[in-house]
C-alpha positions, 0 to 999 in steps of 0.5 A: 728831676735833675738839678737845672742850677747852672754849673759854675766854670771854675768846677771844670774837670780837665776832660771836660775843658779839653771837650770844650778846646776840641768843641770851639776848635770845630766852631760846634758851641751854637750847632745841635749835636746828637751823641750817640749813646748806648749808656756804657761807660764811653758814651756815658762819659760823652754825654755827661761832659757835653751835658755839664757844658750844656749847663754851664751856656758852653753849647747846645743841649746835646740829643742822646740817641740810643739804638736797640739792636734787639740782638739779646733778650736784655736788650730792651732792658738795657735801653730802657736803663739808658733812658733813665740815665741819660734823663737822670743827667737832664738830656733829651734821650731817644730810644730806636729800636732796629726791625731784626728783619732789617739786620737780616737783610746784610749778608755776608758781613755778619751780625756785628756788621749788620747792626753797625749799619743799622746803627749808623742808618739810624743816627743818620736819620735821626740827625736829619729829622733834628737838624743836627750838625754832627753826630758825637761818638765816643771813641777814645784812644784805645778803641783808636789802638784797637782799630789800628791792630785791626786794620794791620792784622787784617793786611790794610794799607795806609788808609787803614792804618789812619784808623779813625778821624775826629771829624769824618764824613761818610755816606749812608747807606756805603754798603752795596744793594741800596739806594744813596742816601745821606752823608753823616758828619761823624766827630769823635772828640776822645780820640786822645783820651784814653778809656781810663780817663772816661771811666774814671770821670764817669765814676768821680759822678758817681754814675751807673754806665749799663753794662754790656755783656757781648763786650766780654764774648771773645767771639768778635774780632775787636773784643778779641784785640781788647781782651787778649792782645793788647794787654799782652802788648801793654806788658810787654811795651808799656805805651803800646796803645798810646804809639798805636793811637799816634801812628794813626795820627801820623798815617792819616796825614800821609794817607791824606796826601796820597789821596789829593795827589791821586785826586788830581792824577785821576781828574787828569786821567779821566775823560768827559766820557768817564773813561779812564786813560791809562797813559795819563797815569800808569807812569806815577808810583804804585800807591797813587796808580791803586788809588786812582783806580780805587777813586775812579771805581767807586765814581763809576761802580759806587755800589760794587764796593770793588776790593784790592783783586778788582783795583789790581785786576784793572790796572793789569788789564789797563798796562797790557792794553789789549782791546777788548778786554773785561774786568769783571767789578761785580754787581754787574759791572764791567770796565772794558779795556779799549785804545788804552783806556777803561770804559765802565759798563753795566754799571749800577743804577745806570752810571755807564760811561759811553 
């Protein structure tokens, strides 16, 4: 049984004081808050900070919930060893395991994107049943670092450049081919700290993360970027991933005032029957002209997941005004070009505008 004596204040690491800032910052001491754990080193730090707070009367008992993928034959063994240790530090842990014919269901995206959904899918629910406020994860700055790479190496705007937010909210299910679901209220309170931090407080507990294998497979993308690129980055500019970490943060301010700009130009754009009026736009800069179009896509045609070719596509069809014309958006919808504006058409789960 673990050690119920209350921990006293003044025994307060630093990491674990900057948890409770960012932890009042966001008005979360009296709400419940599920973390997700796998019982690696990240989540682990996450849990036993947030654990340490628990016993001191800072906030809540947090819920661990781990999800088995399924995806090794280890796999069960490793949640049954995060069971042990998340109960080992006094929390309540669950352990979802995912129906591998549930991952077969996403095609397109591969195994590693099948079973982020599936994981998300599963923190969602799982924050519904237990009434929880957010669910916390434990992404630290030099995941913020690699996401940022990711992004820009994949050809993203500003949006993807601003990598991840410390506090998010995102439907589930976002992908297309099923039903709207739930929002989830993401917080990442480690996104200023870096992975050095986190394992080193875990080791000062003299705890046992689980270790995971595929972390080490060089056949992902994100595993690629930690292993292989960033250290070369680091070598040759010291900081490298700390600079990356504050690009995000100052991309994400920008990309959030493009976004309120392009809200108000697509609300003026758009008429009481949907349809969005090419002239009440198309004189504004390139970057607010994508993102009303993007806005008004995903208003219209929410599971079509229309990408960059599709957002151009329209905006072609909208400046040459010709009537008549089709835009092809996908899952079957189709936004045609009539008296300067766009009308949507075929549009999933019956969201045409007439």
């Amino acid at each position: 049984m673990p050690d119920e004596t209350p921990l006293p204040l003044s025994h307060m690491t630093g990491l674990e004081q900057r948890l409770l800032d960012r932890l009042r910052q966001r008005h979360l001491e009296g709400e419940r808050v599920i973390c997700g754990f796998s019982g690696g080193g990240d989540s682990l730090a996450l849990a036993a900070a947030l654990v340490r707070l628990a016993m001191r009367g800072l906030c809540e008992p947090p819920i661990l919930l781990h999800v088995d993928h399924g995806l090794r034959a280890a796999s069960g063994d490793e949640a049954q060893r995060a069971a042990v240790i998340g109960a080992a530090l006094g929390a309540d842990v669950r352990v979802v395991r995912v129906d591998p014919e549930l991952l077969a269901r996403h095609s397109g995206g591969g195994v590693e994107e099948a079973a982020r959904r599936e994981r998300y899918r599963a923190l969602t629910v799982a924050a519904g049943q237990d009434g929880a406020a957010v669910v916390a994860l434990a992404h630290h700055r030099d995941d913020q670092a690699e996401s940022v790479l990711l992004h820009l190496l994949r050809g993203a705007g500003t949006a993807g450049a601003a990598g991840m937010s410390e506090l998010s909210r995102r439907p589930v299910p976002w992908w297309a081919g099923e039903p709207a679901g739930a929002e989830l209220t993401i917080w990442r309170p480690f996104l200023q700290e870096p992975r050095s931090v986190l394992r080193d407080f875990v080791a000062a507990l003299a705890l046992a993360p689980v270790d995971d294998p595929s972390n080490d497979e060089r056949g992902y993308a994100r595993n690629r970027v930690r292993l292989d690129i960033l250290p070369v980055m680091e070598r040759a500019f010291p900081g490298a991933a700390a600079a990356l970490a504050r690009h995000a943060d100052l991309a994400a301010a920008d990309d959030a005032a493009l976004d309120e700009a392009a809200r108000l130009a697509c609300e003026r754009a758009t008429g009481p029957d949907g349809s969005l009026t090419g002239r009440q736009f198309l004189d504004q800069p390139l970057a607010i002209r994508r993102r009303v179009a993007r806005m008004w896509l995903q208003a219209t045609a929410p599971q079509a997941e229309a990408g960059m070719d599709r957002i151009e596509a329209l905006l072609a069809a909208l400046e040459r005004n010709r009537g008549g014309a089709i835009v092809e958006i996908g899952g079957g919808a189709r936004a045609v070009i009539e008296r300067g504006a766009a009308r949507m058409v075929g549009a999933p789960e019956g969201r045409e505008n007439r």
